[in-house]
C-alpha positions in Angstrom: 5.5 -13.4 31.2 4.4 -11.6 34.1 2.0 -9.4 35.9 3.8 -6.3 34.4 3.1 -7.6 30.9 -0.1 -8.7 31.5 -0.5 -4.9 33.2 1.0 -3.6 29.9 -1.5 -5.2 27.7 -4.8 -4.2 29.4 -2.8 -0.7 29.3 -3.1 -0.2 25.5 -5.8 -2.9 24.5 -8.5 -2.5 27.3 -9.7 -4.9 29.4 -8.7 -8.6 28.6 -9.4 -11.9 30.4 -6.1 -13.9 31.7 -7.1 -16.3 29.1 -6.4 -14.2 26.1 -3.0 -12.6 27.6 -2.0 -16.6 27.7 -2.9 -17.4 24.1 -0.9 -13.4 23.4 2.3 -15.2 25.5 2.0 -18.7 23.1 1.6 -16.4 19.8 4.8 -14.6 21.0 6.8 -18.5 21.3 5.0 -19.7 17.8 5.8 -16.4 15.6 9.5 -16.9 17.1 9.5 -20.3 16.0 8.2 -19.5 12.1 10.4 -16.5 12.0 13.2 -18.7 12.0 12.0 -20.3 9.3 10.6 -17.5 7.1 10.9 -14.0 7.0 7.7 -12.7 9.2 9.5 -9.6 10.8 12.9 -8.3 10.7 15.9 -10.3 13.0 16.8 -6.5 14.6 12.9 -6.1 15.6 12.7 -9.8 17.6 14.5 -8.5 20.7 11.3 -6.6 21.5 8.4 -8.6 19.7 6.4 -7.9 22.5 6.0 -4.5 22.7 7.1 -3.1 19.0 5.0 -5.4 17.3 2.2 -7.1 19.8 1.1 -4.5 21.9 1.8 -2.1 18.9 -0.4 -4.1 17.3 -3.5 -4.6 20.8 -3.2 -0.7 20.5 -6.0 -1.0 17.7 -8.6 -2.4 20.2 -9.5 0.6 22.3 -10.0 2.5 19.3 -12.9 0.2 17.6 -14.2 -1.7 20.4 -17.7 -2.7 19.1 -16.2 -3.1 15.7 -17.3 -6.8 14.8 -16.1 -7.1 11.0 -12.2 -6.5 10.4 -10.0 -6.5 7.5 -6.6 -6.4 7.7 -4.5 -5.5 4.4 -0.9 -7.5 3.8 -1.0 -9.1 6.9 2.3 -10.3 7.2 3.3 -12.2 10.0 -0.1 -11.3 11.3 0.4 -7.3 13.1 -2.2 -6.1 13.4 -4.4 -8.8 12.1 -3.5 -11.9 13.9 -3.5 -9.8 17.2 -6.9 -8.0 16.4 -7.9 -11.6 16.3 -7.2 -12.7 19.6 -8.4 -10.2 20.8 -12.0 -10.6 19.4 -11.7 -14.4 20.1 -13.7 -13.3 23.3 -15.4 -10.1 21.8 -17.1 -12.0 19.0 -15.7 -10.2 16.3 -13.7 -11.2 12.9 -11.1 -10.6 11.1 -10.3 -11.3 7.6 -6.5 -11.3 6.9 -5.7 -10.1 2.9 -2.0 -12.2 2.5 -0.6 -13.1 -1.2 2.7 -14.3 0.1 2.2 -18.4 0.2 4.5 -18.5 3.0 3.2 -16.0 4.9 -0.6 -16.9 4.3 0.6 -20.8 5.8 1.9 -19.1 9.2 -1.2 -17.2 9.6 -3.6 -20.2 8.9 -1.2 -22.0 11.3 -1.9 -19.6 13.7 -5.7 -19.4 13.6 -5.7 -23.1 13.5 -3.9 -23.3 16.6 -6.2 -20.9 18.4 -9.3 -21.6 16.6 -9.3 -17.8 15.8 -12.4 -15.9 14.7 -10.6 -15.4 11.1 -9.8 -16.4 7.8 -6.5 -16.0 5.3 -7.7 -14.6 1.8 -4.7 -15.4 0.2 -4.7 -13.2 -2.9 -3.4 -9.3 -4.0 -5.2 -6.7 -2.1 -6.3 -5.6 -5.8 -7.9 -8.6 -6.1 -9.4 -9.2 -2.9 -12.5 -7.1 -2.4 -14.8 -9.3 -4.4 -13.7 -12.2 -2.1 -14.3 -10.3 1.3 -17.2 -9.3 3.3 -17.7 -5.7 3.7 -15.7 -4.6 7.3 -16.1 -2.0 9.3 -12.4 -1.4 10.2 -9.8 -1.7 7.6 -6.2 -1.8 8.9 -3.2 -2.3 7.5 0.6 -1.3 9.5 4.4 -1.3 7.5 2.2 -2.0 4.2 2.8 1.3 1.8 2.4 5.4 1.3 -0.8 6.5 3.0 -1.6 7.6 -0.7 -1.0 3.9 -2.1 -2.8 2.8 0.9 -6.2 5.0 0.7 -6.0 3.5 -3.0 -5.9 -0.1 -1.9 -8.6 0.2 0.5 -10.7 2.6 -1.1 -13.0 -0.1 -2.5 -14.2 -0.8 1.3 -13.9 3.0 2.5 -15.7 4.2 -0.1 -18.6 1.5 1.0 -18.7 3.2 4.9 -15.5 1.4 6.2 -13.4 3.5 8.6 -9.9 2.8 8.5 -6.9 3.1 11.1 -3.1 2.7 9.9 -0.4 2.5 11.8 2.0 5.3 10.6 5.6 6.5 11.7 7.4 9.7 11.8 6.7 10.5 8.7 2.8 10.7 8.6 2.8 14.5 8.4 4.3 14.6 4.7 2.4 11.7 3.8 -1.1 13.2 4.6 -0.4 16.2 2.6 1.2 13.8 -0.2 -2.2 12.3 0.0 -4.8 15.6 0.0 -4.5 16.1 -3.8 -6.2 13.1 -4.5 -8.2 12.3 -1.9 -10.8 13.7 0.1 -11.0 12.6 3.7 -12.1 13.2 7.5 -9.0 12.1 9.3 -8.6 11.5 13.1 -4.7 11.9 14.6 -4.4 8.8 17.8 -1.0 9.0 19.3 0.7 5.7 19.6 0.4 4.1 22.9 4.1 2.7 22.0 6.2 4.4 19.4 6.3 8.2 20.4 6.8 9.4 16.8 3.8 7.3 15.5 0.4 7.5 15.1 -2.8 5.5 14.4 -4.8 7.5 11.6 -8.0 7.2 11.7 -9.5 7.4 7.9 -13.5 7.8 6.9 -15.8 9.4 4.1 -12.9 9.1 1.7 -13.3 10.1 -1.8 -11.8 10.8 -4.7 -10.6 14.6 -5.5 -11.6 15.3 -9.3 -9.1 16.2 -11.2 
């Protein structure tokens, strides 16, 4: 990797030590590795890991920088969570990553093995998860479901003070107004730092709209 990359990351995460961008270049060579093993993130997608799903994924960091207490909902092959992670491996922070899929849940714990990560795979449905979790601050979740299905899923935590930022496409428009008749919400628009037709909402005080 070089200085251009490293240049790219402090661009959309902030300021981060040379030792972090190092352990970001060795997640890049151990995600390839599982992902041709198991199905973390499409084949079409891996030609530009780097900046569609890693720095896609640092984005969240400038947003919630004193933020110490994460949770990250379907984790996945670890975007946003895994990142979020190394990231706050020098920050202090942690991040607790919600993963049902066995195969998927063994890659992440690989992964925070390997960088003795400030996080921990809860490795059950998101339904079932908020009794195993500490309350976060920042709930996150990116390529997961509907914003409405979303607010649902995390409304246990966001309904407790929790803020929440999801990664959203093209499509975010229809999906907040899907969302309005059920839920009641302050909502904060970021534009993506890397996909110009996305956004990173920014979700708090949500309740439920009686019917």
């Amino acid at each position: 990797m070089s200085l251009q990359s490293l240049e790219g990351l402090q661009r959309v995460a902030g300021p981060v030590s040379r030792e972090t961008f190092d352990r970001f270049v060795e997640f890049e060579a151990l995600f390839r590795k599982w992902n041709q093993r198991i199905n973390l993130a499409a084949r079409s997608t891996e030609s530009d890991l780097w900046s569609r799903h890693i720095l896609d994924s640092a984005q969240l960091a400038v947003l919630r920088p004193q933020a110490q207490r994460w949770l990250d909902l379907g984790s996945g092959g670890g975007f946003p969570g895994l990142i979020v992670a190394l990231i706050e491996k020098e920050r202090g922070g942690f991040v607790e990553l919600v993963e049902s899929n066995r195969k998927k849940a063994g890659f992440l714990q690989a992964a925070i093995s390997h960088f003795a990560l400030p996080a921990r795979v809860v490795p059950l449905r998101i339904e079932d998860a908020p009794a195993a979790v500490t309350q976060p601050q920042v709930v996150t979740a990116r390529a997961l479901a509907s914003l409405d299905v979303l607010l649902n899923l995390a409304f246990p935590w966001l309904s407790a003070g929790a803020t929440a930022l999801f990664h959203k496409g093209r499509d975010y428009r229809r999906e907040i107004e899907e969302s309005v008749h059920r839920w009641s919400f302050d909502l904060l628009q970021h534009p993506s730092l890397i996909d110009p037709d996305g956004v990173i909402l920014e979700i708090s005080n949500l309740h439920r709209v009686e019917s």
